[in-house]
PAZAPA-4460 file (N, C-alpha, C; in steps of 0.05 Angstrom, whole numbers, plus 32768, in hexadecimal, padded with zeros to 4 digits):
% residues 196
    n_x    n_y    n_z   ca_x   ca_y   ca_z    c_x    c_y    c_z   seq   type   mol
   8AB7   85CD   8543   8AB1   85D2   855F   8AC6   85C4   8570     1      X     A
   8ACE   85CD   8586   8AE6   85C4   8595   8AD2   85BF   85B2     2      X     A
   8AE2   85AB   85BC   8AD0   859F   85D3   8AE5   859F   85E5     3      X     A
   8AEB   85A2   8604   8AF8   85B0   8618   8B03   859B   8622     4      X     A
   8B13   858F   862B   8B1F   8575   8634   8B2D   8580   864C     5      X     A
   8B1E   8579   8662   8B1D   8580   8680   8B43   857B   868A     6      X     A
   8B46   8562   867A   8B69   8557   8677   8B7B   8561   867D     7      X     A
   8B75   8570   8662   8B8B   8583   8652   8B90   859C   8661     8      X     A
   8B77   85AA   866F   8B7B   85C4   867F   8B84   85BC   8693     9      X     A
   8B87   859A   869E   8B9A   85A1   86BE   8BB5   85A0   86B0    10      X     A
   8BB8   8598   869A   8BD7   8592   869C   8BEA   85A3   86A2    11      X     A
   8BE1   85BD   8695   8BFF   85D2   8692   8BF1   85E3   86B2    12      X     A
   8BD7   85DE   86C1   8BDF   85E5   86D5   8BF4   85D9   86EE    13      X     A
   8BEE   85B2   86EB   8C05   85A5   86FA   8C23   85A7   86F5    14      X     A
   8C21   85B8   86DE   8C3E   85BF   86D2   8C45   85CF   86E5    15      X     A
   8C33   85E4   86E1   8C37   8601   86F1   8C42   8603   8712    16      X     A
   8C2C   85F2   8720   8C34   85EB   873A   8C56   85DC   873E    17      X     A
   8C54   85D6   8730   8C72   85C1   8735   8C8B   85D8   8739    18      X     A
   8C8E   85EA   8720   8C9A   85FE   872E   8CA2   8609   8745    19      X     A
   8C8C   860A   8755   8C90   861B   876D   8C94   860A   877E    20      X     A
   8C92   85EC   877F   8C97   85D6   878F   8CB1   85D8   8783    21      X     A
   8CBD   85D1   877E   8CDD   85CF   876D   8CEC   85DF   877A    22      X     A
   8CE3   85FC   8774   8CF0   8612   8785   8CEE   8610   87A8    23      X     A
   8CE0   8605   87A8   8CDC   860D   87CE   8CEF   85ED   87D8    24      X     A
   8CEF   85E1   87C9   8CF9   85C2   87D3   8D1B   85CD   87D3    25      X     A
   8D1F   85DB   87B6   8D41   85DE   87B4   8D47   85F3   87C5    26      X     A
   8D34   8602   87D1   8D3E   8619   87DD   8D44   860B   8803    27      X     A
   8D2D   85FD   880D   8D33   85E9   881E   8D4A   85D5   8821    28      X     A
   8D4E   85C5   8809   8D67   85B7   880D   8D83   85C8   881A    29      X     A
   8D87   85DB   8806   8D9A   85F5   8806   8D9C   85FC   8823    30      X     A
   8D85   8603   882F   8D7C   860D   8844   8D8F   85F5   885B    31      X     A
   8D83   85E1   885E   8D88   85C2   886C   8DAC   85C5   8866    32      X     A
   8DBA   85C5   8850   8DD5   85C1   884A   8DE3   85D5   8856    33      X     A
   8DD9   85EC   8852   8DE9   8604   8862   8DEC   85FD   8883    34      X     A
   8DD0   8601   8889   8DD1   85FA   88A8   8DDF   85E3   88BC    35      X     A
   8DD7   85CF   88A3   8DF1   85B3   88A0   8E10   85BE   88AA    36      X     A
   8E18   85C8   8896   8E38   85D3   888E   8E3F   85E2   88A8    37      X     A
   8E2B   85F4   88A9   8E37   8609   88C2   8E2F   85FF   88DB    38      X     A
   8E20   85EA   88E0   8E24   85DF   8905   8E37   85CB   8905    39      X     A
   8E3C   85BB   88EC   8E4C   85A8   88EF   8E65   85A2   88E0    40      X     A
   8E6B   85C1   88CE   8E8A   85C0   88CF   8E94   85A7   88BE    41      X     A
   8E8F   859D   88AC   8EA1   8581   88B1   8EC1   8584   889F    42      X     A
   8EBE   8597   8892   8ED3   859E   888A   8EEF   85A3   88A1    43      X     A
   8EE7   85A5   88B3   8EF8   85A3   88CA   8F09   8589   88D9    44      X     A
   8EF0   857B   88CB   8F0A   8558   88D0   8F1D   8558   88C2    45      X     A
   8F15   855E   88AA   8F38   8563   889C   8F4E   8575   889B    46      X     A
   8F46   858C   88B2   8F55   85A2   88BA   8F60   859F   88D3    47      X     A
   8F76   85A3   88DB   8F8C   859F   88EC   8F8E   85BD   88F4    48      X     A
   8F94   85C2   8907   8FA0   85D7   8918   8FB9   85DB   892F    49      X     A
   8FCC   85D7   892E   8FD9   85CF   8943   8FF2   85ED   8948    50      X     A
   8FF0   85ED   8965   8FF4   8605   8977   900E   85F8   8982    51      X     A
   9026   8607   8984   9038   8605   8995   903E   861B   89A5    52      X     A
   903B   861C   89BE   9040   8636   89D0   9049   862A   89E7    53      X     A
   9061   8637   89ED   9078   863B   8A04   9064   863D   8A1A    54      X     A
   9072   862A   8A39   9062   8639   8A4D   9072   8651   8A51    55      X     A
   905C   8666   8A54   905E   868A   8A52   9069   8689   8A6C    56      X     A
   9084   868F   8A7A   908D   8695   8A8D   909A   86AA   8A90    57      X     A
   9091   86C0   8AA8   90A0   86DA   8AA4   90B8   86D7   8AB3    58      X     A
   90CB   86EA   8AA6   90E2   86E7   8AB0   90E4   86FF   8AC5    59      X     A
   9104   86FD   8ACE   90FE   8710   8AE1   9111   872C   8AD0    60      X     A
   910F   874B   8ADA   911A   875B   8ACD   913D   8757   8AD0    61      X     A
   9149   875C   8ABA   916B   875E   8AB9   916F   8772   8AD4    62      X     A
   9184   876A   8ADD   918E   877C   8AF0   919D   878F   8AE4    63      X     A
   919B   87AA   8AEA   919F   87C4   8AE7   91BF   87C5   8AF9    64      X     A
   91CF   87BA   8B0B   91E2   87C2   8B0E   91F2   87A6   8B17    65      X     A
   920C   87A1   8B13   9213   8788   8B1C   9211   8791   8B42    66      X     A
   9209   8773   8B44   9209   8777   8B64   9227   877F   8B73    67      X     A
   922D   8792   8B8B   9246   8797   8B96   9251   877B   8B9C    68      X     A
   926D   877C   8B9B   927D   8769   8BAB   926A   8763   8BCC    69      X     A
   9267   8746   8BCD   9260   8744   8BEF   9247   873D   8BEB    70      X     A
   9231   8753   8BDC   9206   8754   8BDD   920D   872F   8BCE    71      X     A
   91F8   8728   8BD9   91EF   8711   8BDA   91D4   8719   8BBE    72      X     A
   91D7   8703   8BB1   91CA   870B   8B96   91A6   8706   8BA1    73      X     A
   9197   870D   8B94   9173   8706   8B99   9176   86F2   8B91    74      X     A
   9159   86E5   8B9F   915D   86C0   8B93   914F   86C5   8B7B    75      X     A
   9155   86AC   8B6E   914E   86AA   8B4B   9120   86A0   8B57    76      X     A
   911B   86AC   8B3A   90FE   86B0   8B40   90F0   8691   8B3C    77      X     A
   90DC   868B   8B57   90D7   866B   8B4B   90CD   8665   8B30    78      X     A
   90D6   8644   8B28   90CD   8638   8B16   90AF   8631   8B1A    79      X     A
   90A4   8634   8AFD   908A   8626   8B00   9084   860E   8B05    80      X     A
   906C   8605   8B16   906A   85F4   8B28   9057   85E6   8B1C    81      X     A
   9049   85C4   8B12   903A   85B9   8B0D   9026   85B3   8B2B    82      X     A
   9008   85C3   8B25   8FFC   85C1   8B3D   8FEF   85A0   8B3A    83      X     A
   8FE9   8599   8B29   8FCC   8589   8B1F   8FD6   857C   8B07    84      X     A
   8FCC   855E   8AF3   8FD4   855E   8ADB   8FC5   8544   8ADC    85      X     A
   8FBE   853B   8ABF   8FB1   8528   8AB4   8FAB   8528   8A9C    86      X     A
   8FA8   850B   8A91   8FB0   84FF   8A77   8F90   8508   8A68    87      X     A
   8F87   8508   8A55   8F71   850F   8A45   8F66   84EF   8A40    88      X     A
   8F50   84EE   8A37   8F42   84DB   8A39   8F26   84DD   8A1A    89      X     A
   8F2A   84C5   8A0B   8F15   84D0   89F7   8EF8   84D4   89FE    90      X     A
   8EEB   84DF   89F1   8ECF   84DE   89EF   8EC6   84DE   89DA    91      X     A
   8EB1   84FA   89CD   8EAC   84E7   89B3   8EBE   84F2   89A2    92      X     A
   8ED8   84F7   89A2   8EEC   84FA   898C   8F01   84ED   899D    93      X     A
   8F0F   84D7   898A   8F2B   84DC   899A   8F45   84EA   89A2    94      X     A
   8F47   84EC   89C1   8F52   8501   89CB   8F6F   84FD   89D4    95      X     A
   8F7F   850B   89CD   8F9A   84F4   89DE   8FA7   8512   89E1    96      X     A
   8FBC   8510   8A00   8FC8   8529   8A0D   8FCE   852E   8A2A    97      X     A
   8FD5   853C   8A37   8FDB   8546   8A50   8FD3   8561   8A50    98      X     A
   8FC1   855A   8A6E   8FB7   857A   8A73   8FC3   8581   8A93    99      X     A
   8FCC   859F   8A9E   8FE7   859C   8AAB   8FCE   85C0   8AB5   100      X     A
   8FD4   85C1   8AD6   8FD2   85DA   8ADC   8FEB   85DE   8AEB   101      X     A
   8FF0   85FA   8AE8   9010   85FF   8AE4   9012   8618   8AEF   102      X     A
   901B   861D   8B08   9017   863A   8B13   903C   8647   8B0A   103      X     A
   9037   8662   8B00   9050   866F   8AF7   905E   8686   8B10   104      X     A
   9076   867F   8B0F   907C   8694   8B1A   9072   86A9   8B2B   105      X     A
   9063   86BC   8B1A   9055   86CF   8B25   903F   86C7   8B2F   106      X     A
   902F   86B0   8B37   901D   86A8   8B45   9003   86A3   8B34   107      X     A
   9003   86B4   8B1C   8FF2   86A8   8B0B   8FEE   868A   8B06   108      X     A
   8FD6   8673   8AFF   8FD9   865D   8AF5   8FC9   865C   8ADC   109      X     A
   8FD8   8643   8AC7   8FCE   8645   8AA8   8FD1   8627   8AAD   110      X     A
   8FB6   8622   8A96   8FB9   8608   8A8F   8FBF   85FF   8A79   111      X     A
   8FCC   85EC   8A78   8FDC   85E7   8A63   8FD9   85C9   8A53   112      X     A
   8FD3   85CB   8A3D   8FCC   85AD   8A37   8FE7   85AB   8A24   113      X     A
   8FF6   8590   8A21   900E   858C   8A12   9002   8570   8A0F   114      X     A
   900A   856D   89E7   900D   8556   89D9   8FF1   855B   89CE   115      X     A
   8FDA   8565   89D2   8FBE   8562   89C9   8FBB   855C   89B3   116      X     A
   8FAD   8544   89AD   8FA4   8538   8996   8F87   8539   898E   117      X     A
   8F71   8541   8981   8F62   8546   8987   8F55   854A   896D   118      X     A
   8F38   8544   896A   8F2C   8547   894D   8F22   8564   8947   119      X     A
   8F28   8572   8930   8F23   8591   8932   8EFB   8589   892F   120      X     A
   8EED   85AA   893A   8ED6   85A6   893E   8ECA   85BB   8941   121      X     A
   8EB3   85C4   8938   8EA6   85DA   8942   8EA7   85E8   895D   122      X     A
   8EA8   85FF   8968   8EA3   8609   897A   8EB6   85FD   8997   123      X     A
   8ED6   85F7   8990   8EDB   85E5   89A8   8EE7   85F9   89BF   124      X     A
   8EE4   85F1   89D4   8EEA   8600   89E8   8EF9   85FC   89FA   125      X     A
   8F0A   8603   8A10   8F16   85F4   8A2C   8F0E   85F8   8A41   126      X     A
   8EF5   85E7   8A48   8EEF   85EA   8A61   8F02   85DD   8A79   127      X     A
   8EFE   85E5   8A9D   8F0B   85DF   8AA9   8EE5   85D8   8AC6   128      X     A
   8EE4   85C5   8ACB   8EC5   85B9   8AD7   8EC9   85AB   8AED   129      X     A
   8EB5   85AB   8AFA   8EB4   8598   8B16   8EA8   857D   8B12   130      X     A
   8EA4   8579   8AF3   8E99   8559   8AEB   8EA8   8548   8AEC   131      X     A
   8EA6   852D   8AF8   8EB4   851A   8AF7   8EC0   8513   8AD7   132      X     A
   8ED4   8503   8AD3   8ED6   8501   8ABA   8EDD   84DB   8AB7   133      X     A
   8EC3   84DB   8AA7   8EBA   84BF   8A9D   8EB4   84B4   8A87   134      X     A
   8EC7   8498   8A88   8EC9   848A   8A6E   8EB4   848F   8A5F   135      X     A
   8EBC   848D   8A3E   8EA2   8483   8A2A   8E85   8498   8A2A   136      X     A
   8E77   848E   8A1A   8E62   84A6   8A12   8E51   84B0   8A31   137      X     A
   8E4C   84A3   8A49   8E3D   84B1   8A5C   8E57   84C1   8A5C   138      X     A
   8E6C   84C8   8A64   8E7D   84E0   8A68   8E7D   84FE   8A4D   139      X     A
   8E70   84F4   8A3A   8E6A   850A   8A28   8E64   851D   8A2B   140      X     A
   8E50   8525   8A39   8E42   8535   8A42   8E3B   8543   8A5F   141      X     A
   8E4A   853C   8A6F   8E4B   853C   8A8F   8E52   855B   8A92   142      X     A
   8E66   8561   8A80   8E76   857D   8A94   8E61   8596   8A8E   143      X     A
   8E4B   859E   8A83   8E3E   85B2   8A8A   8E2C   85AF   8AA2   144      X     A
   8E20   8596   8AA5   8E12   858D   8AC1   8E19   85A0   8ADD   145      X     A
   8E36   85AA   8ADB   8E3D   85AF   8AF6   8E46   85C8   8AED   146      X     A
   8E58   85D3   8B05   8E70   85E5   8B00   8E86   85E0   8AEB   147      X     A
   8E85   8602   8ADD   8E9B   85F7   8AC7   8EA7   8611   8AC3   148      X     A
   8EBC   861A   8AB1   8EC8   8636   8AAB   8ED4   862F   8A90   149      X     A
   8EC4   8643   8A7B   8ED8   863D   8A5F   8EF1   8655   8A60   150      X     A
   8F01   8642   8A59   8F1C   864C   8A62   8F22   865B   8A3E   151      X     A
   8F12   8652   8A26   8F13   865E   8A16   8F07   864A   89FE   152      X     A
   8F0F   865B   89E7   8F14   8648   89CC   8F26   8631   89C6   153      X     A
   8F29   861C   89C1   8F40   860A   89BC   8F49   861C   89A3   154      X     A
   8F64   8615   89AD   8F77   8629   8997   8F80   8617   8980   155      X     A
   8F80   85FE   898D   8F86   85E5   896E   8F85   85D0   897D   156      X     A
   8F7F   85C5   896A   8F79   85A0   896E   8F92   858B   8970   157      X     A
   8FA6   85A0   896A   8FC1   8586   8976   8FD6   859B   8980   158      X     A
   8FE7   8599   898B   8FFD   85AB   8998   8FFD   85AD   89BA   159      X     A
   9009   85C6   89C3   900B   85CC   89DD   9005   85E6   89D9   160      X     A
   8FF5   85E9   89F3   8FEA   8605   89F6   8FDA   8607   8A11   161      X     A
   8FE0   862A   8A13   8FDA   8633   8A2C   8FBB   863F   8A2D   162      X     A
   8FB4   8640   8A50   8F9A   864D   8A51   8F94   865B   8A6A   163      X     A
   8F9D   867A   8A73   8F9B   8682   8A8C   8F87   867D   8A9B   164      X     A
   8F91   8667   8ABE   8F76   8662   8AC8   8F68   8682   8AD5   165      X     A
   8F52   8681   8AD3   8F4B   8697   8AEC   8F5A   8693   8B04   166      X     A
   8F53   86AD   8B11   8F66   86AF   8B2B   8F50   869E   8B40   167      X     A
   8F34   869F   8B37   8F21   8693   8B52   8F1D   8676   8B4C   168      X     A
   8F29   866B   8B38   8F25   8646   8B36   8F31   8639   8B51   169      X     A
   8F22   8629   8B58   8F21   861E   8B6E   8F30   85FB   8B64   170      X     A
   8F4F   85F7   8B65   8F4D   85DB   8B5E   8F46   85C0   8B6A   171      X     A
   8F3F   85CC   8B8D   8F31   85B1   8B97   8F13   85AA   8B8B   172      X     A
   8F07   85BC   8B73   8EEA   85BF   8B72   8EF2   85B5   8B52   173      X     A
   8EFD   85C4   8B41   8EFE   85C3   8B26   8F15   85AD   8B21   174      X     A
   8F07   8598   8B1A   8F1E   857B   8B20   8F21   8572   8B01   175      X     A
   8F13   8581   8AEA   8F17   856D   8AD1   8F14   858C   8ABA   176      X     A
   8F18   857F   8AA7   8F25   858C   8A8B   8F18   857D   8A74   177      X     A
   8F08   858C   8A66   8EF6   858C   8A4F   8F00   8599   8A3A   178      X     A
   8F0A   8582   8A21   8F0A   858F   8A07   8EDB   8595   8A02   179      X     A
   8ED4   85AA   8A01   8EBE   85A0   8A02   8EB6   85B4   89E4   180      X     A
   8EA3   85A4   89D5   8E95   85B2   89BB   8E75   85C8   89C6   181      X     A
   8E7B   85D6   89C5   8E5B   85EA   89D2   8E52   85E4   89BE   182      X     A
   8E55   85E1   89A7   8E3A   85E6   898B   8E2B   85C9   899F   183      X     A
   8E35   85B6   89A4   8E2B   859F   89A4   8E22   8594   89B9   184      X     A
   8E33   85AB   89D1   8E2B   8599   89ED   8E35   857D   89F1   185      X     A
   8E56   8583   89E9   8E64   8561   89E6   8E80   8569   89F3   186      X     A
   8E8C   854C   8A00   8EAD   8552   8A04   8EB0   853D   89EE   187      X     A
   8ED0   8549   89DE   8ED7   853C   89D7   8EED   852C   89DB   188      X     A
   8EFA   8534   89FA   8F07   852C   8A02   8F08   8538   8A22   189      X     A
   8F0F   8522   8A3B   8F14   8536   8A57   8F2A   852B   8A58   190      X     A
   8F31   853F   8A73   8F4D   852B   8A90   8F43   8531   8AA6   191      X     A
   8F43   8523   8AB7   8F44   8528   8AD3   8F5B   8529   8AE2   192      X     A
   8F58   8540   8AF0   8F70   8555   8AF5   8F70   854E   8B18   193      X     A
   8F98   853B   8B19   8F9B   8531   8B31   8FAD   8544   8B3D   194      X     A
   8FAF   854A   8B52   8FC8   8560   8B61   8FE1   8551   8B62   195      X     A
   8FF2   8566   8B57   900F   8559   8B50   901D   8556   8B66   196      X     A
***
């Protein structure tokens, strides 16, 4: 006669359960690592990007006939003019550079950052804002508070490169320049932009 040992029947059920705890834990970690990876990039600190681009100045058309003896030639088309300019400043990455608004020729103005040093990063952008721009971690976060215009994507984290302003930026109003991260709601670097 065999007698039932209450024991023995939980065992291979606590076996059983463990399974599906196992699975739901590794499918969570997985879960946590991915979401990890893709807001925070970090493979990107070790990735460099660096942009060299000419300021874009149009020229004027070749002349079609030599001018007659006597005609007084057209004047040559103005040089681009530094309206504004200021040095970059870190925040929470260190930032080092010159940021330069630069009206061309044709009356268009681009901004122009030269030398940018800068830590590569998720989601970085160039804003152009009416936030003051202030030392150390309270300045981190300032430039969505107010008026701002993303002027685009950061094209790379070290070099020179251009960014057409709109035609309605106002530069007695929009006084500073944001390397700024959107995933994060961070600058990682500003300037405050003085008239040249």
């Amino acid at each position: 006669m065999t007698t039932h040992d209450p024991q023995q029947a939980d065992t291979p059920k606590r076996r059983r359960s463990r399974g599906p705890a196992i699975a739901v834990t590794l499918i969570a970690a997985t879960l946590a690592v991915s979401t990890g990876l893709y807001w925070f990039q970090p493979w990107k600190l070790w990735q460099d990007k660096t942009v060299r681009e000419e300021l874009a100045v149009p020229t004027a058309p070749p002349e079609t006939a030599p001018p007659s003896p006597g005609a007084s030639r057209p004047p040559a088309p103005p040089e681009p003019k530094t309206l504004a300019a200021g040095e970059l400043i870190s925040h929470e990455h260190r930032t080092t550079g010159t940021v330069k608004v630069v009206r061309l020729p044709d009356g268009s103005r681009t901004l122009r950052l030269e030398g940018l040093d800068t830590s590569n990063g998720p989601d970085l952008q160039v804003w152009i804002t009416d936030a003051p721009v202030k030392e150390g971690r309270k300045g981190w976060s300032v430039f969505d508070d107010g008026a701002y215009e993303s002027l685009g994507k950061l094209k790379g984290n070290k070099g020179d490169q251009n960014y057409a302003l709109p035609a309605g930026i106002d530069l007695d109003k929009f006084t500073s320049v944001s390397i700024w991260c959107a995933r994060f709601s961070v600058s990682f670097g500003a300037a405050e932009l003085a008239p040249a």
